[in-house]
N, C-alpha and C positions, 0 to 999 in steps of 0.2 A: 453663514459663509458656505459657497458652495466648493462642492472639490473637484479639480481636474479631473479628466478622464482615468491619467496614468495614479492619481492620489486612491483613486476610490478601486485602481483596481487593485493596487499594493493592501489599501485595507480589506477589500473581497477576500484576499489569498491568507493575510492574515486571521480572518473568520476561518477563515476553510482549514487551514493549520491547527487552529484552536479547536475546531470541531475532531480535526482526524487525530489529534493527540487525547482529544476527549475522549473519543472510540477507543483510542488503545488502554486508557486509562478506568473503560469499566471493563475492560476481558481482562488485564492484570487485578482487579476487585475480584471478577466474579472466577480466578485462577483455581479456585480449588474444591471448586462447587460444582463446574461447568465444565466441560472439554470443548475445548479448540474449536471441533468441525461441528458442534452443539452450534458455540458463537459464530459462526458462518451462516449458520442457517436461522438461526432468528434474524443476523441484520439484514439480511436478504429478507426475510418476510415479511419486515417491516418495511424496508424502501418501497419493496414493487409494488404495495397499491398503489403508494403516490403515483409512481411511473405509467401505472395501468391508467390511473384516473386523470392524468394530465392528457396520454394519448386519446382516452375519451373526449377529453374535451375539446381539444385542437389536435385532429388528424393525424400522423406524419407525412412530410410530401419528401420523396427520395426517389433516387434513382433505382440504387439495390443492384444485387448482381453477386455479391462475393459472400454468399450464404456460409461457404465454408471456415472464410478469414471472419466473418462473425461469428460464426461459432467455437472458432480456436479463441478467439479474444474471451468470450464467455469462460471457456475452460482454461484457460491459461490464468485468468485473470481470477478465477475462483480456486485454480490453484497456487495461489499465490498467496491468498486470506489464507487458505490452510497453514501455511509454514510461516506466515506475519504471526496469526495468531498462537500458534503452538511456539514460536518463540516467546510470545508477551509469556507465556506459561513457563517456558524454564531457562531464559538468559533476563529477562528483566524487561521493562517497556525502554530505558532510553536507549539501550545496545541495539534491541531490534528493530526499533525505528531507525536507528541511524545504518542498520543496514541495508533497509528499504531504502534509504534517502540516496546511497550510492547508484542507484538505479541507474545515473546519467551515463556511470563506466560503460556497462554493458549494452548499453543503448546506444552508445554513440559505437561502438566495436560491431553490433549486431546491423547498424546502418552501414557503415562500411562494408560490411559484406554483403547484408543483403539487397542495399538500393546501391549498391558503387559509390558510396560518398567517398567521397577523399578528404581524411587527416587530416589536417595542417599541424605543425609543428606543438601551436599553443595548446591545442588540443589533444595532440600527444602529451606531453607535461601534464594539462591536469588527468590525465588516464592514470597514469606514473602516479603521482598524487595521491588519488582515490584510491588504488592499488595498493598504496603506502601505508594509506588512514585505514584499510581494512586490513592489514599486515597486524598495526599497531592494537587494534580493537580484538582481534580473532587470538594472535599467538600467545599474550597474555593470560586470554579468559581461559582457554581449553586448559584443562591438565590430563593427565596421564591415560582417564577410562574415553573408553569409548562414546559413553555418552554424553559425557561432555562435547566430544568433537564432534557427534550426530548433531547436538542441538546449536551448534555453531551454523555447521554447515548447512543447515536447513534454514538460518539466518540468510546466510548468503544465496542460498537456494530461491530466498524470496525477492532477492534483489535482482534477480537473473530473470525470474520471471516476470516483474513487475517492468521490467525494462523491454521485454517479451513484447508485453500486452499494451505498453504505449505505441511500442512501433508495430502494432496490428492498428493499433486506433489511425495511424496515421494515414497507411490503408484501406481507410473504412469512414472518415470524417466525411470526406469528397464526395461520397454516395450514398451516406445514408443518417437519416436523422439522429440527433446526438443522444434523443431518448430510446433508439432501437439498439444503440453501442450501448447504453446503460442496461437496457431490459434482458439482453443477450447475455450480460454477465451477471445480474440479478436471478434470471431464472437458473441458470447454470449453477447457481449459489446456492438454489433450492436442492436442483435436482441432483447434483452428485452428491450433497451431503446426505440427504436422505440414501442412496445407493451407500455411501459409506456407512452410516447411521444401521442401515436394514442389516450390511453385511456384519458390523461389529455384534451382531445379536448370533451370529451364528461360529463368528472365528474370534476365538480371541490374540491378540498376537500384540507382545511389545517392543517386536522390533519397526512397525508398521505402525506407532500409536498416531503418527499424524496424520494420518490418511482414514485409519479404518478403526472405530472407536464404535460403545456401543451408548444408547442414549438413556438418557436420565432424566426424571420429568424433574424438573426445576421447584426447587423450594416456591411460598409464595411472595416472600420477602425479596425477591431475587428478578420477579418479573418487571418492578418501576427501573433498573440499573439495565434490563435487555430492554426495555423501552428506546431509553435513553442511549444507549451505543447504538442501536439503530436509527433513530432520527436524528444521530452526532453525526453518523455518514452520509446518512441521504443530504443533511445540510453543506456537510464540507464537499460533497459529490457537486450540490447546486452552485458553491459559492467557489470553486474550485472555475468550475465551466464558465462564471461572469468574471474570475478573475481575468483569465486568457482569451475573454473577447477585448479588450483592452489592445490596445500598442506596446512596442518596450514588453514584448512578453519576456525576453532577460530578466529585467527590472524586476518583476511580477514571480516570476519563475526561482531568482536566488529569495526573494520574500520566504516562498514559499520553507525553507528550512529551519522558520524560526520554531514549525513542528517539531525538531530535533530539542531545541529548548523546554518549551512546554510539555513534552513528554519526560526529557530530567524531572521539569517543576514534579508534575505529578506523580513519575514512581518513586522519586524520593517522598512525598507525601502518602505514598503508598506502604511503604517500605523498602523498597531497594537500596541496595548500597548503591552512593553516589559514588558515579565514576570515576575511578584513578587515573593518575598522571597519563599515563600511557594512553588508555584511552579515552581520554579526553584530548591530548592531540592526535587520537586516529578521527576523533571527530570532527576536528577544526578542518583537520586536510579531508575528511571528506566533503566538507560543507565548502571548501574552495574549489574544489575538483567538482562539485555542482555549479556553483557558480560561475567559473570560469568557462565550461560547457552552454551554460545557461544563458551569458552574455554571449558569446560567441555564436551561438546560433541566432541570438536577435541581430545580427548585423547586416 
C-alpha cells in the first residue's frame, strides 16, 4: 500500500523525532563521562563527511551572496548545541528538549521584528501559552542556588537561539544549497568547540563551564554510543529536510513534537525523574503554542 505524499511526510518527521530524541538520549548516557562541547564536536565530525561526500558527489548549484547570515546561522546554530547539550547534563533530556521545542515563541516574536510580520490575535494566544508552559516547567524546577537557575536559564537560552538559527535558515534557503546551511553549521561545530576545548586547557572556570571546558579523551567503551549520537543527527538532519519537502508543512511540523515524548520515554529509561504535574502541563501548553504557530503558518 502506498502512502500519500502528506502520510510519508508525517512519518519522515516522525523518524527525524525519534532520531533527535535519540541524540539527546546518548549525551544524557554519555552525561558523566563526556562534557557537553566534547558532545558538539564529535557529532559534528561525524555528519560532515557525509556532507562533504555528498557535495562531492552532486555539486551545489546556488546563488550565494549572504556569506555573513551563513556564518551567523553556523555560529548561532552551534551555539545553541552547546546550551541543548549542557542542559541534557544538568536539568534532564525531557525538560531540555522541551525547551528547545518552545523555539516557535521566539521565532515567531523575532519575525515580527525582524521581517515586519504582523501578529494576528491567534498567534498572540499561543505566544501567551508557550510563555505559560515555560512559566510552569522553569519556576518549579529552580530552587534557591544559583545554579540551579544558570542551568535553567541556559535551557531557555537554547530556545532563543534555536529560534535564532531557523529564521537565519529562512534567509539563506532562497540562495543557497541546503547542504551549504548544513555544512556552515557542521564546520562551525568543529571549529569553536575545538577554540573552546584548546581554551579549557589553559583557563579553568566554573562559572563558563558551558562554553569553555577542557577535553578528555574518551574511554573506549564510550566511542560505539558517540558513533551513534552522531549518525542519530545527521539522520534526523536528512529526515527532518524530506519531512518539509512535503505540503501541510503544519501537519508535518506539530508531528514534529512527538520528540518531546520520546525524549520522556528515554530519560526516564535513563534515569530521570519523570515529570511532575506542573511540568508536564508546561509541556502540554508548550506543544500547543507549537502547534498552533505550526498550523497557522501553513495557511
Amino acid at each position: 500500500m502506498s502512502l500519500t505524499g502528506q502520510s510519508r511526510g508525517i512519518l519522515f518527521m516522525l523518524v527525524a523525532s525519534f532520531c533527535f530524541a535519540l541524540t539527546g538520549a546518548c549525551a544524557r548516557y554519555l552525561r558523566d563521562d563526556i562534557n557537553p562541547i566534547e558532545l558538539v564536536l564529535f557529532r559534528n565530525l561525524i555528519g560532515v563527511g557525509f556532507i562533504l561526500y555528498s557535495i562531492q558527489r552532486t555539486p551545489v548549484v546556488q546563488t550565494g551572496g549572504k556569506i555573513w547570515l551563513l556564518i551567523f546561522r553556523g555560529v548561532i546554530g552551534t551555539l545553541a548545541l552547546y546550551t541543548f547539550f549542557y542542559g541534557i547534563s544538568n536539568i534532564g533530556l525531557a525538560i531540555s528538549i522541551t525547551y528547545q521545542q518552545s523555539y516557535p515563541v521566539f521565532l515567531a516574536l523575532a519575525a515580527a521584528w525582524y521581517f515586519g510580520e504582523k501578529l494576528k490575535l491567534s498567534e498572540w494566544v499561543a505566544i501567551i501559552i508557550g510563555f505559560a508552559g515555560i512559566c510552569l516547567i522553569f519556576l518549579p524546577s529552580v530552587d534557591t542556588s544559583g545554579l540551579s537557575v544558570k542551568h535553567h536559564f541556559t535551557g531557555i537560552a537554547n530556545a532563543v537561539m534555536t529560534g535564532m538559527a531557523y529564521l537565519s535558515i529562512r534567509g539563506l534557503s532562497e540562495i543557497y544549497d541546503q547542504r551549504s546551511i548544513i555544512l556552515s553549521f557542521m564546520l562551525s561545530g568543529i571549529i569553536l568547540p575545538i577554540m573552546s576545548l584548546t581554551t579549557g586547557s589553559f583557563v579553568e572556570t566554573t562559572h563558563l563551564d558551558f562554553i569553555i571546558d577542557s577535553f578528555d579523551v574518551p574511554e573506549l567503551s564510550h566511542y560505539p554510543v558517540i558513533l551513534l549520537l552522531g549518525i542519530a543527527a545527521l539522520f534526523g538532519q536528512i529526515y527532518l529536510t524530506k519531512a518539509f519537502s512535503f505540503q501541510k508543512t503544519g501537519v508535518i511540523g506539530a508531528v514534529g513534537y512527538s520528540n518531546i515524548v520520546f525524549s520522556i520515554i528515554f530519560g526516564t529509561l535513563l534515569g530521570d525523574a519523570f515529570p511532575g504535574l506542573l511540568s508536564l502541563i508546561g509541556i502540554v501548553m508548550i506543544i500547543v503554542c507549537g502547534m498552533l504557530i505550526s498550523f497557522r503558518k501553513s495557511v
